[in-house]
C-alpha positions as CSV (number, residue, x, y, z in Angstrom):
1,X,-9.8,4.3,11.3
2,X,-9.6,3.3,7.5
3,X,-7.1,5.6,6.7
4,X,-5.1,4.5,9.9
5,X,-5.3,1.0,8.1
6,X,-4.5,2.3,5.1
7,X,-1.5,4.3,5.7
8,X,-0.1,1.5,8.3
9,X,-0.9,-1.1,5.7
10,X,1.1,0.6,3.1
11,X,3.9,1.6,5.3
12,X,4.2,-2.0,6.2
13,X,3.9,-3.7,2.8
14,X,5.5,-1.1,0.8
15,X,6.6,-2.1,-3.0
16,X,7.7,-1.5,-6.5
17,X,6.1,-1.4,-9.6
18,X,6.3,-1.2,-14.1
19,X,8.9,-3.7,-16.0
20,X,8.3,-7.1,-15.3
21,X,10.4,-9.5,-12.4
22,X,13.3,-10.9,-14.5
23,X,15.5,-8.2,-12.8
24,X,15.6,-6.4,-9.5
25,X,15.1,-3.3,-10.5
26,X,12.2,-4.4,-12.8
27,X,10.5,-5.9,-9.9
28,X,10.6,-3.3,-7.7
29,X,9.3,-0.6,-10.5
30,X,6.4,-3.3,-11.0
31,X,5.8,-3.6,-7.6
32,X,5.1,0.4,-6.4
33,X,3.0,0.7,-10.0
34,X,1.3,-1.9,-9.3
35,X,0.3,-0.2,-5.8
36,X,-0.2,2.9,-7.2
37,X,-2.6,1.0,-9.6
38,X,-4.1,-0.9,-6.6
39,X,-3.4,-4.0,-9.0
40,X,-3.9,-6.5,-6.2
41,X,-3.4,-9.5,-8.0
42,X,-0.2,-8.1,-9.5
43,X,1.2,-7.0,-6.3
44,X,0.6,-10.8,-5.2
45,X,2.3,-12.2,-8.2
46,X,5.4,-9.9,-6.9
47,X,5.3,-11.2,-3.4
48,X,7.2,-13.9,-2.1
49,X,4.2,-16.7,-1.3
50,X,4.6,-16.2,2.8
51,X,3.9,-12.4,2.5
52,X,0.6,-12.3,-0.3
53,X,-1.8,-12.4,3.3
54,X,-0.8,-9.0,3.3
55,X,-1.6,-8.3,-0.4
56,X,-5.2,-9.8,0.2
57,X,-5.4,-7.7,3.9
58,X,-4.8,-4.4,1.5
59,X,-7.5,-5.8,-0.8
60,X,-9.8,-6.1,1.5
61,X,-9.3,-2.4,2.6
62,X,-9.9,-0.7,-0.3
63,X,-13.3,-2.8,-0.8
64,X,-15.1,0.4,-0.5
65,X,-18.4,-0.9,0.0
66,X,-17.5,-3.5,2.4
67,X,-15.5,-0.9,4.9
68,X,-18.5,1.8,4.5
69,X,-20.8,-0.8,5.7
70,X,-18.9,-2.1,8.6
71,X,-17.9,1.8,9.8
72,X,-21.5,2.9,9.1
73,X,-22.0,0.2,11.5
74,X,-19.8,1.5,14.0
75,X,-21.0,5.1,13.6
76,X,-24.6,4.2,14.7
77,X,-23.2,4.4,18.2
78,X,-22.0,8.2,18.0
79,X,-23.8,11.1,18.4
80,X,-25.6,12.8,15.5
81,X,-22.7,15.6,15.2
82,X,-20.1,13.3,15.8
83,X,-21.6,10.7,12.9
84,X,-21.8,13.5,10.3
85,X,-17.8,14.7,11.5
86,X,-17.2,11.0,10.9
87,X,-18.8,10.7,7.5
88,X,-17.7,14.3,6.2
89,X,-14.2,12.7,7.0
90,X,-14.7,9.4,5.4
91,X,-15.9,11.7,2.0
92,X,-12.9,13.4,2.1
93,X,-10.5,10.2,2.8
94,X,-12.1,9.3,-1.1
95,X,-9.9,12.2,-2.9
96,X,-6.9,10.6,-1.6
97,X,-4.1,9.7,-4.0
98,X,-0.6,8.3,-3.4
99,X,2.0,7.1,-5.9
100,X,4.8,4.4,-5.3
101,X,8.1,4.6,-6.8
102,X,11.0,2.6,-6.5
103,X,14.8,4.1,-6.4
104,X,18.1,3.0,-5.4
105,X,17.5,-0.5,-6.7
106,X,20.7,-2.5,-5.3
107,X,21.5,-6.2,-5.6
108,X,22.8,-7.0,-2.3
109,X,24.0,-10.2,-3.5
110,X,22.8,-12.6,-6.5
111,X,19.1,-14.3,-4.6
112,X,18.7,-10.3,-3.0
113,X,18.2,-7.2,-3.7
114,X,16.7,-3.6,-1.7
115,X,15.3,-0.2,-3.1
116,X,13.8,2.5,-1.4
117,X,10.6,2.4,-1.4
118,X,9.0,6.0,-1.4
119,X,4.7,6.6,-1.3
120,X,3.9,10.3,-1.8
121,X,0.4,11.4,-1.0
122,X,-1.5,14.2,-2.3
123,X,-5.3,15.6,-1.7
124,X,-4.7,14.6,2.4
125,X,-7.6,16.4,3.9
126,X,-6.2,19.0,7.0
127,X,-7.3,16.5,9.7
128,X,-5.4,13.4,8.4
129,X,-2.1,14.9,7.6
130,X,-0.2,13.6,10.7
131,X,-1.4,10.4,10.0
132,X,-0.9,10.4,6.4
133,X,2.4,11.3,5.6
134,X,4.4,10.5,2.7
135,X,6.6,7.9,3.6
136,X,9.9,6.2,2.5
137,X,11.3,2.4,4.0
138,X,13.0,-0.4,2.5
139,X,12.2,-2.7,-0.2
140,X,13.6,-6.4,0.4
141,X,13.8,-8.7,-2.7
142,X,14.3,-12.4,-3.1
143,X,15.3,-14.2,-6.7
144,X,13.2,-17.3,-6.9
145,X,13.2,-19.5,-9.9
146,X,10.3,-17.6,-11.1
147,X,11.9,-14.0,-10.8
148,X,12.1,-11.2,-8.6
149,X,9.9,-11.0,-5.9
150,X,9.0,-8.5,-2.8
151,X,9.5,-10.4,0.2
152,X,10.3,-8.3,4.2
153,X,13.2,-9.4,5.9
């Protein structure tokens, strides 16, 4: 289930990431490494302010200790085999990497802007590869007096 989270969560919010807000482009690069990095608090400073819930619902999934209490929790309930199936999984779910990048930055008019948002995953354990898939989707940016900033349309 946390990878489920995890791969809809980042499907949903995808972003950009590396060279500031003051441009588009530099938004969107700062945006995916700033994902890549799991920089939270940098990924909220690129969101528009009616879209950081989302930033702070990612946060709260990769609070490792948190979500390995709460599905130890929900293992208790299984059967021995299925538990340790469950667990082995959840082990291997740790190795998983993914990278952001941002391309095809375009300025759609002079307050927006898209790029294509792309999050390529590597170390996807055999049973999780249909769900985690690399995926690609569309970046929306807004110009706001403070810069460029992710915001979905």
């Amino acid at each position: 289930m946390l990878v489920i989270g995890i791969a809809a969560l980042l499907f949903f919010t995808l972003g950009g990431g590396g060279g500031g807000n003051s441009t588009a482009k530099g938004a969107a690069e700062s945006f995916a490494a700033a994902l890549t990095a799991k920089d939270f608090e940098k990924m909220r400073s690129l969101t528009c302010p009616e879209y950081q819930a989302r930033v702070d619902d990612m946060r709260k999934l990769y609070d490792a200790e948190g979500q390995l209490d709460e599905i130890e929790k929900q293992l208790e309930s299984l059967p021995a085999e299925m538990r340790e199936q469950a667990m082995k999984s959840i082990e291997a779910a740790k190795n998983i990497k993914f990278t952001a990048t941002a391309t095809d930055v375009k300025e759609t008019s002079d307050t927006t802007a898209e790029a294509t948002m792309t999050v390529k995953y590597e170390n996807v354990p055999e049973d999780m590869k249909t769900i985690m898939k690399d995926q690609e989707d569309t970046l929306y940016l807004d110009k706001t007096d403070d810069g460029w900033v992710a915001c979905d349309k």
